[in-house]
C-alpha positions in Angstrom: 0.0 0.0 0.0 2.9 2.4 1.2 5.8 0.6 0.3 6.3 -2.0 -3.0 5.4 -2.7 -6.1 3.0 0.7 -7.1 -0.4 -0.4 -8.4 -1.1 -0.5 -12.4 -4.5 1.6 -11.4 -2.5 4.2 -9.3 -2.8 7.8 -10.7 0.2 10.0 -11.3 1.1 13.0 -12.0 3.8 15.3 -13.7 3.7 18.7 -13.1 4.7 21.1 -16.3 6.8 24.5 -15.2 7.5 27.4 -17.3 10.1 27.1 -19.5 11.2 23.6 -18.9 8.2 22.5 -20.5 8.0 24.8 -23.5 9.8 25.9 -26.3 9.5 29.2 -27.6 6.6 29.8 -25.2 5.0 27.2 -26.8 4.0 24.0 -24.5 5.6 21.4 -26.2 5.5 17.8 -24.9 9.3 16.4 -25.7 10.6 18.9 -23.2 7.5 18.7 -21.1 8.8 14.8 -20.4 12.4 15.4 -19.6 14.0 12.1 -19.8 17.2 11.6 -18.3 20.0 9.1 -19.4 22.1 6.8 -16.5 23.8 3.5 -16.8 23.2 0.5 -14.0 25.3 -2.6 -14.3 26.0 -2.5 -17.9 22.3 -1.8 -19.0 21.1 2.0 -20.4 18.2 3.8 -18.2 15.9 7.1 -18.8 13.9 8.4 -16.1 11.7 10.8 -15.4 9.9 12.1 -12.4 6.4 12.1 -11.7 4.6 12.4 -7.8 2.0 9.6 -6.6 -1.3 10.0 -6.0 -1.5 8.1 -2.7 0.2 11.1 -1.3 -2.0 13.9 -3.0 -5.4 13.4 -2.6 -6.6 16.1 -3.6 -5.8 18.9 -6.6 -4.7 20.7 -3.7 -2.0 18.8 -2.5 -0.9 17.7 -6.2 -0.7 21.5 -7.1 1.0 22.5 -4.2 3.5 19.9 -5.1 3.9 21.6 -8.3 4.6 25.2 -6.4 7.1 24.0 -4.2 9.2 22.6 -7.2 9.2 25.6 -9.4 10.2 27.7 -6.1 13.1 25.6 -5.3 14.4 25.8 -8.7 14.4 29.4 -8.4 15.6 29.5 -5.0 18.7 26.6 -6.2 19.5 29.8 -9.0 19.2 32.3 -6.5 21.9 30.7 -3.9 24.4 29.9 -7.0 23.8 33.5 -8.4 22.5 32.2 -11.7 18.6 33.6 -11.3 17.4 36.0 -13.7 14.2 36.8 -13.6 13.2 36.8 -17.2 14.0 32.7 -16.8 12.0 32.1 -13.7 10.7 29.2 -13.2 7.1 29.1 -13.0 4.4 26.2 -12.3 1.5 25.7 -14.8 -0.7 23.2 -14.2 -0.6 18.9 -14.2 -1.2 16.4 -16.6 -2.5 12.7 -14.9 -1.7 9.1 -16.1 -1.6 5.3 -14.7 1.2 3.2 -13.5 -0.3 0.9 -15.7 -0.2 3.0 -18.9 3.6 3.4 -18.0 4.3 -0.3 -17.8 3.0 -1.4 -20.8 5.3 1.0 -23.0 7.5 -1.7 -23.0 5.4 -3.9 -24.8 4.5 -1.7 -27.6 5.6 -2.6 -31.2 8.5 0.4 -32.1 10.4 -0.6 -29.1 12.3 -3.5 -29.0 15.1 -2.2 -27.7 13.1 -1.9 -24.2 13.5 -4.3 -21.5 11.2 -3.0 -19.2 9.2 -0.2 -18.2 7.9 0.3 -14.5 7.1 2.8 -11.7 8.8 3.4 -8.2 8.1 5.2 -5.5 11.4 7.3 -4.4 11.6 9.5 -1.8 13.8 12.6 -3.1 14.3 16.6 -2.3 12.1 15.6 0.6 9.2 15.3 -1.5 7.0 12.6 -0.4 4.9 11.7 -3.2 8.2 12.1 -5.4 7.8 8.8 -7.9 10.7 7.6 -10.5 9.6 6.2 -14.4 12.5 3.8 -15.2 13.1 2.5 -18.6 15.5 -0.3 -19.1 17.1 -0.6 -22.5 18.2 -4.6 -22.9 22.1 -5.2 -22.7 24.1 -3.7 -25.3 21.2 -1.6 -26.9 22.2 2.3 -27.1 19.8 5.0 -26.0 18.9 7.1 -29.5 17.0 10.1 -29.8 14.5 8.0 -31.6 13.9 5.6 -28.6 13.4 8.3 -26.6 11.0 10.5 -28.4 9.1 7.2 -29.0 8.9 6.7 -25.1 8.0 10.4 -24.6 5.5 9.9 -27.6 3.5 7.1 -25.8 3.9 8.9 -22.3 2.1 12.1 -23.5 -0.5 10.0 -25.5 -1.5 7.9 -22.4 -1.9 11.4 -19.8 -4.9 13.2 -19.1 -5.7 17.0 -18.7 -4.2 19.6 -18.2 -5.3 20.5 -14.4 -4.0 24.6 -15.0 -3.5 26.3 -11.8 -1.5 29.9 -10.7 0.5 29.6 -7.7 0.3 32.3 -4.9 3.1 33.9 -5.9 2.7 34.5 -9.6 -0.6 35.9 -9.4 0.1 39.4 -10.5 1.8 38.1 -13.6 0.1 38.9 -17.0 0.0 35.9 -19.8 0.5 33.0 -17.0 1.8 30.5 -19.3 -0.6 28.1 -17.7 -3.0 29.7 -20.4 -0.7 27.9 -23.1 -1.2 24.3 -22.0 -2.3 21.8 -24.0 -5.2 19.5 -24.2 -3.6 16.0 -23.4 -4.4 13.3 -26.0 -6.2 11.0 -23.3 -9.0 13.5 -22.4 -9.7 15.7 -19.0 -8.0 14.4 -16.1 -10.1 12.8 -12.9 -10.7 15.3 -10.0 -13.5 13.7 -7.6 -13.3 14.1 -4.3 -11.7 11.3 -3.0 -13.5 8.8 -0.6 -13.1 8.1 2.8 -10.7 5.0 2.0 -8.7 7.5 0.3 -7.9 9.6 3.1 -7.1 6.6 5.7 -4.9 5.3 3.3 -3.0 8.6 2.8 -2.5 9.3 6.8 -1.7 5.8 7.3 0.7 6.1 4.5 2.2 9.9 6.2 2.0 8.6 9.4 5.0 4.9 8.2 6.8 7.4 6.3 7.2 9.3 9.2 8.4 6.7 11.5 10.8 5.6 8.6 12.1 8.6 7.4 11.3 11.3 10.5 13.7 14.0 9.1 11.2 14.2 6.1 8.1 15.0 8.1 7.8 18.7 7.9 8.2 18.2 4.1 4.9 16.4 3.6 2.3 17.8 2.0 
């Protein structure tokens, strides 16, 4: 429930931010899913980062999620001297999709070269809800540009939404580039209010993630 193997059904999201996800102010979905190359024991990975559901329950939480990573970005900048302001990173909005959806990308004809796709959860900047996509290329197969605009291809094509949404601190700016998201190819994105189960399951879930990782506590949601 907390811990393991993350459920195919299990809703994720990945949060776009102004102007990772865009090019030439233009949303544009090959940045918008950033995937990044490593190597483990021999074998070619790309990742990308998405946050988990169980720990946002609400649009709330998952957009607050959202706020806090375009805010440390700027902050990172700010501390290294590197912030401008004309390159501030700002949140949009959220696109949803399944753990499920993810997995079966490496079934899909086009990509051989994929030994498995799958989902993670991974605690990291002291996000909580933080969640890892790992793609495995088989042994001795390269990563190309074509492989990974297929997996990005199939990624955008399985989310849902956009979920647009100003944070706090950007609402005096004029042309929010959350006006510039696109409509994702899988229709609106779920927002019901979640039931009951829901929220046991997320407090019991906060409550062995504090006891495991206490130092984290005052980062969850």
């Amino acid at each position: 429930m907390c811990f393991g193997p993350i459920p195919d059904r299990a809703n994720l999201f990945r949060h776009s931010v102004f102007p990772v996800s865009f090019r030439s102010r233009r949303f544009a979905a090959p940045n918008f899913f950033n995937l990044n190359e490593k190597v483990h024991d021999g074998q070619n990975i790309v990742v990308a980062s998405v946050a988990w559901q169980t720990y946002m329950p609400t649009s709330n939480y998952v957009h607050r999620y959202g706020c806090r990573l375009a805010d440390k970005r700027n902050k990172r900048k700010q501390e290294k001297g590197t912030y401008k302001e004309k390159d501030r990173q700002v949140y949009c909005g959220a696109y949803q999709l399944t753990a499920g959806a993810v997995r079966e990308i490496s079934t899909v004809t086009g990509l051989e070269e994929i030994e498995s796709a799958d989902v993670y959860h991974l605690i990291e900047d002291g996000e909580i809800a933080h969640t890892e996509l790992k793609f495995v290329f088989k042994t001795g197969a390269a990563i190309t540009e074509a492989a990974k605009t297929a997996i990005i291809d199939r990624l955008w094509h399985a989310c849902a939404g956009p979920m647009p949404f100003i944070c706090e601190q950007d609402t005096e700016m004029t042309n929010h580039p959350s006006e510039k998201l696109e409509d994702a190819p899988n229709g609106r994105s779920e927002n019901a209010e979640p039931k009951i189960s829901t929220w046991i399951k997320f407090y019991l879930c906060l409550w062995i993630n504090k006891l495991a990782h206490r130092e984290l506590w005052h980062f969850a949601p």
